[in-house]
TORPA-4810 file (N, C-alpha, C, O; in nm, 3 decimals):
<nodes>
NODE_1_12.517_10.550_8.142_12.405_10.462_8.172_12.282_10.548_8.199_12.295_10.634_8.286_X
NODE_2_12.152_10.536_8.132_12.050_10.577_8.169_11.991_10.511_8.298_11.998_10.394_8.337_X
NODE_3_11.922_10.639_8.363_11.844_10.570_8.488_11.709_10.498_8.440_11.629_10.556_8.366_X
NODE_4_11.692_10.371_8.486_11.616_10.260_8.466_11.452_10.296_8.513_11.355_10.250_8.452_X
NODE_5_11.442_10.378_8.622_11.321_10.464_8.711_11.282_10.604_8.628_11.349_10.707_8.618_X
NODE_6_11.113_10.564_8.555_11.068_10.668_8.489_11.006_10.725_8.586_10.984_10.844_8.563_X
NODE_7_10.963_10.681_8.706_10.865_10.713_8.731_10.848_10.692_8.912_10.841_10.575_8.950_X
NODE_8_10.843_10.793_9.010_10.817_10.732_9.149_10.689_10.751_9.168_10.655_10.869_9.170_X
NODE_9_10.584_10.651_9.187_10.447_10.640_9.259_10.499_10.535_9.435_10.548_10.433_9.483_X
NODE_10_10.442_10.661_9.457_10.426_10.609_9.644_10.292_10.590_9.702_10.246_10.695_9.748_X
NODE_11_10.231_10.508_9.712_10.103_10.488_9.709_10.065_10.466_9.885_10.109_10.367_9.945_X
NODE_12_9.987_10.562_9.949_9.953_10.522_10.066_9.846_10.425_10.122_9.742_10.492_10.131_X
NODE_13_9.827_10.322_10.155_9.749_10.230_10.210_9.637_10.331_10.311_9.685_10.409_10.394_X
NODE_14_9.498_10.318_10.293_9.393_10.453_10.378_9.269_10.373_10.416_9.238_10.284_10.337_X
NODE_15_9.226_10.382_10.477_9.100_10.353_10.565_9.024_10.366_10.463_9.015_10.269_10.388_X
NODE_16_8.964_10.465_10.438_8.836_10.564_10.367_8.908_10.626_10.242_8.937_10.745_10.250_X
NODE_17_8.934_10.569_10.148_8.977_10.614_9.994_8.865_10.765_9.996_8.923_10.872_10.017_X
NODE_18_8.735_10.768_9.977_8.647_10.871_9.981_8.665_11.012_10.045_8.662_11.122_9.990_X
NODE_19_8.686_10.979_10.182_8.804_11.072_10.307_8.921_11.099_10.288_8.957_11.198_10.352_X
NODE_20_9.029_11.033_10.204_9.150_11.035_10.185_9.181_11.144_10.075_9.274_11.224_10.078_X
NODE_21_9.084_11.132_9.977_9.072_11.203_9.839_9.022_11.316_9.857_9.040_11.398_9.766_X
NODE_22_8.950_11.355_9.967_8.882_11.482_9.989_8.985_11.574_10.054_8.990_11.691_10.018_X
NODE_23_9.073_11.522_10.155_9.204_11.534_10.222_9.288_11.600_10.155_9.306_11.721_10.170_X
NODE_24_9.363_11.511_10.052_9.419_11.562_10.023_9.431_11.635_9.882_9.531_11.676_9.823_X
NODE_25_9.292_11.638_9.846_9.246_11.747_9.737_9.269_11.909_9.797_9.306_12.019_9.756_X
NODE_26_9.221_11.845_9.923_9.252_12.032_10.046_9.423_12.035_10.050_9.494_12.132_10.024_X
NODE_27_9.461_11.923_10.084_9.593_11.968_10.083_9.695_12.041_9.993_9.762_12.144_9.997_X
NODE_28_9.663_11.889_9.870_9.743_11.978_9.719_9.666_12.076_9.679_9.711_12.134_9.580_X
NODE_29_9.540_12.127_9.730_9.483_12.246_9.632_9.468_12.140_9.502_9.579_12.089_9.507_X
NODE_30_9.422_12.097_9.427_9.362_12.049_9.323_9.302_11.892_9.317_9.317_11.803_9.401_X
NODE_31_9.236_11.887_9.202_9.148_11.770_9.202_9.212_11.624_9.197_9.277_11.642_9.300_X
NODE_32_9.239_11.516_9.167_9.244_11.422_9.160_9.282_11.400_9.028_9.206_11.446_8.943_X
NODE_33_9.439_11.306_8.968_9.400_11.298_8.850_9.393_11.150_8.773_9.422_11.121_8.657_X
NODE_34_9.363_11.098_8.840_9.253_10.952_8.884_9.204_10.916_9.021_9.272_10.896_9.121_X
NODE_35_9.072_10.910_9.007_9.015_10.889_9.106_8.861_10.728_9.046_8.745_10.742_9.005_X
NODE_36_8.936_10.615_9.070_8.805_10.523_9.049_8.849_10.417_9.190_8.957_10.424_9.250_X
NODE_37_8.742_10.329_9.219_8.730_10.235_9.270_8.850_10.177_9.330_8.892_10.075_9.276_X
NODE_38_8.906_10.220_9.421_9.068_10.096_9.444_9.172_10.187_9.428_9.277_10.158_9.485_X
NODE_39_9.169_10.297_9.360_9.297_10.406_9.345_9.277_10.554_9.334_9.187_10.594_9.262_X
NODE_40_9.351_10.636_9.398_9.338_10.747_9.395_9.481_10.841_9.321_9.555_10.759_9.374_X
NODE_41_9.529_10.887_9.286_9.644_10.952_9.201_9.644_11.089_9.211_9.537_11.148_9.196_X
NODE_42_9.760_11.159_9.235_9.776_11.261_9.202_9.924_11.288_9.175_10.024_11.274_9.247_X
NODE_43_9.905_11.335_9.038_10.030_11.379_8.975_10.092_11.503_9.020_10.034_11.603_8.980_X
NODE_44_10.215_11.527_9.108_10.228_11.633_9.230_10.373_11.690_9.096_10.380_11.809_9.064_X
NODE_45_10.443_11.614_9.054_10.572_11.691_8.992_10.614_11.586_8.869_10.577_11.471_8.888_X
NODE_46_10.672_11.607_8.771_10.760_11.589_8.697_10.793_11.425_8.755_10.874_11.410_8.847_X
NODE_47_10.715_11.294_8.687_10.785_11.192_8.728_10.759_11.132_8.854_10.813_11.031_8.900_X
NODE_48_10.647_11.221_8.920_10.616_11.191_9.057_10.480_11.190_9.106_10.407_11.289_9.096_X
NODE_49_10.443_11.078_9.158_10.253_11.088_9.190_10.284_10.987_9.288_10.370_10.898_9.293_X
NODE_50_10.157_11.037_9.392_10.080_11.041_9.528_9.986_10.911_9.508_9.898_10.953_9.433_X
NODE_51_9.962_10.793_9.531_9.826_10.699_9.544_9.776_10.686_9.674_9.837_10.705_9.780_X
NODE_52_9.623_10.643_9.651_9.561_10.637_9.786_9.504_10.501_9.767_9.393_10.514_9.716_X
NODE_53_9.534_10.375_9.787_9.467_10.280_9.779_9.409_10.209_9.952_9.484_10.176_10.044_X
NODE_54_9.265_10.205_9.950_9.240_10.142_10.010_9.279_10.021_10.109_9.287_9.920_10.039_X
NODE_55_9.308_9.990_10.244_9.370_9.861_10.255_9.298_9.761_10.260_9.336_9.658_10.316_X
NODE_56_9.207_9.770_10.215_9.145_9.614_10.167_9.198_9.582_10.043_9.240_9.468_10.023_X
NODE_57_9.204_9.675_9.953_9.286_9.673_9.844_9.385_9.638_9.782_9.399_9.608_9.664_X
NODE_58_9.473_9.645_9.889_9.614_9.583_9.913_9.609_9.440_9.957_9.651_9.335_9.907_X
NODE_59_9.533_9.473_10.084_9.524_9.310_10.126_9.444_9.218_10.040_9.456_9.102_10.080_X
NODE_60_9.376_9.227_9.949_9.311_9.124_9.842_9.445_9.107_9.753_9.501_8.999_9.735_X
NODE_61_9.488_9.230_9.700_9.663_9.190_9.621_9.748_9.099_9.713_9.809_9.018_9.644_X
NODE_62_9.770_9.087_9.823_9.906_9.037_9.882_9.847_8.948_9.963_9.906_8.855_10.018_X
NODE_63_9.727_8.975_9.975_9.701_8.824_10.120_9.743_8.822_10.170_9.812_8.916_10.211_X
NODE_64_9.735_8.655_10.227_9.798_8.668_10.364_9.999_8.613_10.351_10.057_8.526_10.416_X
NODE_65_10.055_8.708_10.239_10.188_8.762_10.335_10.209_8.849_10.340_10.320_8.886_10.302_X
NODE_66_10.138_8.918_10.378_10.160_9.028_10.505_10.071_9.069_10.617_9.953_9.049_10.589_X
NODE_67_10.088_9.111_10.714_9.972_9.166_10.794_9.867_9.253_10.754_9.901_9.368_10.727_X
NODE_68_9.750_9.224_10.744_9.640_9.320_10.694_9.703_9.475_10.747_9.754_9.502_10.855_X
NODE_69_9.681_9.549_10.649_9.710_9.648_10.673_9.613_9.776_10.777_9.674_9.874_10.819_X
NODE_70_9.495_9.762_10.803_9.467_9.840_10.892_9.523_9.788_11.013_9.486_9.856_11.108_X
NODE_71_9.577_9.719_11.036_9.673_9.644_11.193_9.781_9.779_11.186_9.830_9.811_11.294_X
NODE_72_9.813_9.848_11.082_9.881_9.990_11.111_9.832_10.085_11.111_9.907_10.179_11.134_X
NODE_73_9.688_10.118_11.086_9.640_10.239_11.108_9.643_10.323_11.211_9.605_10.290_11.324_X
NODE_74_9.692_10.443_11.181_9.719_10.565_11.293_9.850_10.561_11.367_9.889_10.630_11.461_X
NODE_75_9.921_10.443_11.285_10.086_10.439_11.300_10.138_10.469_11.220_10.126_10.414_11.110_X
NODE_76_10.226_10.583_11.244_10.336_10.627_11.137_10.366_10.552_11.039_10.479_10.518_11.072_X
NODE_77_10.343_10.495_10.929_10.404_10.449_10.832_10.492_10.467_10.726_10.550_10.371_10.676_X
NODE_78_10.510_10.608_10.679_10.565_10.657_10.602_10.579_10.811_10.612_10.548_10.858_10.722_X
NODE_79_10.619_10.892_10.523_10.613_11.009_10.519_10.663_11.060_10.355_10.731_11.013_10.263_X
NODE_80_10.575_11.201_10.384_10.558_11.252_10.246_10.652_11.376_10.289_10.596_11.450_10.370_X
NODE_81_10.780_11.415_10.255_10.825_11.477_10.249_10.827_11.563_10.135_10.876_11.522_10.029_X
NODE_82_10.775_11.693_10.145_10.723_11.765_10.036_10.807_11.914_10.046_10.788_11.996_10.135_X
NODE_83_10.895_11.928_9.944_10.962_12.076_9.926_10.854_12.161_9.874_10.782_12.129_9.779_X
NODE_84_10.847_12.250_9.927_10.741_12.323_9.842_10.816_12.505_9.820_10.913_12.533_9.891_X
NODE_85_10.768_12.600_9.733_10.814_12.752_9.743_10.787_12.836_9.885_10.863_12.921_9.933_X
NODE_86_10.645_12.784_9.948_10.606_12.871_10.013_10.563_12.836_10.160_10.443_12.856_10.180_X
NODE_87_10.621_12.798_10.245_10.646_12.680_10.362_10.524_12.725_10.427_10.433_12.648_10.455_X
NODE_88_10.520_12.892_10.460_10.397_12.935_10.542_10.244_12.907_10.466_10.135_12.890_10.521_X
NODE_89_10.273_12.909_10.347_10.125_12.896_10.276_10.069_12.754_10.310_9.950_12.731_10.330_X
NODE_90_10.180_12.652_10.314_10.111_12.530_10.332_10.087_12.472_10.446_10.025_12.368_10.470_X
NODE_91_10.155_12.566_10.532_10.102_12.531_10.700_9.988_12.581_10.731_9.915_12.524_10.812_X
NODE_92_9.955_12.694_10.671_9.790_12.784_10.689_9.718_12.630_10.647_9.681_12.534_10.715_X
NODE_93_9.717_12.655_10.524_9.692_12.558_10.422_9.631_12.421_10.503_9.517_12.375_10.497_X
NODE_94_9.738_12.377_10.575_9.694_12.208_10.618_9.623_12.244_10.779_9.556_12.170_10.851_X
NODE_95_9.657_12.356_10.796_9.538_12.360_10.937_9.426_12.368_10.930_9.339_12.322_11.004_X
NODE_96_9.413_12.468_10.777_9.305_12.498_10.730_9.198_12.405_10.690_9.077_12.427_10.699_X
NODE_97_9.276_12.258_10.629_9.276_12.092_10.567_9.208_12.027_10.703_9.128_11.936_10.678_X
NODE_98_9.227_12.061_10.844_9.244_11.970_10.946_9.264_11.877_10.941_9.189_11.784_10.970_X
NODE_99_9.454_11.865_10.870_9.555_11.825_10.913_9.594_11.861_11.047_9.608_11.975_11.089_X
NODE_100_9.616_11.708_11.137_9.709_11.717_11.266_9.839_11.790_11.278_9.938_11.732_11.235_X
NODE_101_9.851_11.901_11.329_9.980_11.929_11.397_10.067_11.829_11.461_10.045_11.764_11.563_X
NODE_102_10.172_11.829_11.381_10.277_11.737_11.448_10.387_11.783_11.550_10.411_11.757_11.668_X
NODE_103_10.457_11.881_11.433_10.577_12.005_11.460_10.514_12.138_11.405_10.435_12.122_11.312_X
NODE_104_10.533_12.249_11.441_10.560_12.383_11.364_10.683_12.354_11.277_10.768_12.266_11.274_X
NODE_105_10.644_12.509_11.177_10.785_12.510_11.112_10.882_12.572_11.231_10.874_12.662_11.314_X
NODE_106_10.982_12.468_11.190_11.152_12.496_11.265_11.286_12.492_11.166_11.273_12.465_11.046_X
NODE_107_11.385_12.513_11.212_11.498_12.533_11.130_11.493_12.401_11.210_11.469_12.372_11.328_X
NODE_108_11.541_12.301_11.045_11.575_12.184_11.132_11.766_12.180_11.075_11.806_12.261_10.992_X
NODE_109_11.872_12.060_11.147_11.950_12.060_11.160_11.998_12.080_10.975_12.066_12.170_10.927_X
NODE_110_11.942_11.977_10.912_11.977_11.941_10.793_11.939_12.070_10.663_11.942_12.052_10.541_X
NODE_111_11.917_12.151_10.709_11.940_12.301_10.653_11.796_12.318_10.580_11.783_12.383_10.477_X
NODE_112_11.680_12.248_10.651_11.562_12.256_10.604_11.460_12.388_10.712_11.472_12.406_10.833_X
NODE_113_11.379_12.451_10.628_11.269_12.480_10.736_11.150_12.385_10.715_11.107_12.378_10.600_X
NODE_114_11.079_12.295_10.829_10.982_12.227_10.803_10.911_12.249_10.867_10.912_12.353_10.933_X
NODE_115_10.816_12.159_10.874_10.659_12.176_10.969_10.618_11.998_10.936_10.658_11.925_10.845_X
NODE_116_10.529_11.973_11.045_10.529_11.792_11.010_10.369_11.829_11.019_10.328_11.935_11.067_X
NODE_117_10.279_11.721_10.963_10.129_11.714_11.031_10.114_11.537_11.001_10.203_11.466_10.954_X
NODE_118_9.998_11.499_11.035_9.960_11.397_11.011_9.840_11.385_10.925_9.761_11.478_10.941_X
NODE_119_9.801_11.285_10.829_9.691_11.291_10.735_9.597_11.126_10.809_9.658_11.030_10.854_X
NODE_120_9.443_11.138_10.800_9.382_11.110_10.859_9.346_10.976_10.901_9.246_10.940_10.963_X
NODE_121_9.492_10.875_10.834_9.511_10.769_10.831_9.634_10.759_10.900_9.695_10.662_10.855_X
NODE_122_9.703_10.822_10.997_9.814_10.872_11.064_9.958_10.850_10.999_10.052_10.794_11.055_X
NODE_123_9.957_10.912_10.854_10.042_10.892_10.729_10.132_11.041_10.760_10.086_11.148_10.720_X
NODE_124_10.242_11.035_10.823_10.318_11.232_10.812_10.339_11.290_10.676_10.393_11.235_10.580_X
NODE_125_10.284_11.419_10.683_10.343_11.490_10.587_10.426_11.586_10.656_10.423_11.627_10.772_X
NODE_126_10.518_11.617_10.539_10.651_11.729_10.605_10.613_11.801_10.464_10.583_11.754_10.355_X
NODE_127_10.626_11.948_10.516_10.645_12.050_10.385_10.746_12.121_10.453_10.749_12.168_10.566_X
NODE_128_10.859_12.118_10.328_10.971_12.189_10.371_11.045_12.261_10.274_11.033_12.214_10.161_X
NODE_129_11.135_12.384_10.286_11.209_12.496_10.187_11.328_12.507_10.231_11.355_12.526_10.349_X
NODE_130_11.417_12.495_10.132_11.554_12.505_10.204_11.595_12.680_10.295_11.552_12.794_10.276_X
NODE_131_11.674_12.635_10.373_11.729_12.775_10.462_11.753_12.864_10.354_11.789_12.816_10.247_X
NODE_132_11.742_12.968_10.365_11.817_13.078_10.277_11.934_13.144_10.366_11.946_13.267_10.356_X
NODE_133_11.997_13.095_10.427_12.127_13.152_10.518_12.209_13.088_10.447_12.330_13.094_10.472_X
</nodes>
């Protein structure tokens, strides 16, 4: 059986699309690879991209069933768990971003080294490399 999923887009709901895109242009190190009115994209791997849509945006799509979405802003909503090669580069990296410190990198239980921050819509990112032990 072939898998039915070409494609994972995880799209984060953001205050300031404008702020969001500048964010995390510092974060991934590169530009945007759509950026118009209502959506932001970035193609991060093989099959896999990042959105930044506005929550007015959302809330004009879904109305009212659901709670307007800034009613979650600066609450954890999700997380971007991100493997990356070089764990220390991207912790410089997101301080450098002023990305929130969440955690330092730690050996966590599940045989990861991570580091957590928060992005400016209080969305976590984790960049993490597996143990080499």
């Amino acid at each position: 059986m072939t898998n039915p999923i070409h494609l994972i887009q995880t799209i984060l709901y953001v205050n300031d699309q404008e702020v969001s895109c500048r964010f995390y242009q510092k974060i991934f190190r590169r530009e945007a690879d759509l950026h118009v009115p209502g959506m932001t994209e970035f193609n991060l791997a093989p099959h896999c991209k990042i959105g930044l849509m506005p929550n007015k945006g959302i809330a004009n799509l879904l109305g009212k069933h659901i709670p307007h979405p800034t009613l979650g802003t600066g609450i954890p909503r999700c997380e971007l768990y991100l493997h990356v090669e070089d764990i220390e580069l991207e912790f410089d990296n997101a301080v450098k971003c002023g990305a929130t410190l969440i955690s330092p990198i730690l050996e966590r239980n599940w045989g990861d080294r991570a580091c957590y921050f928060s992005d400016p819509d209080g969305h976590i990112i984790a960049f993490a490399e597996k143990n080499h032990f």
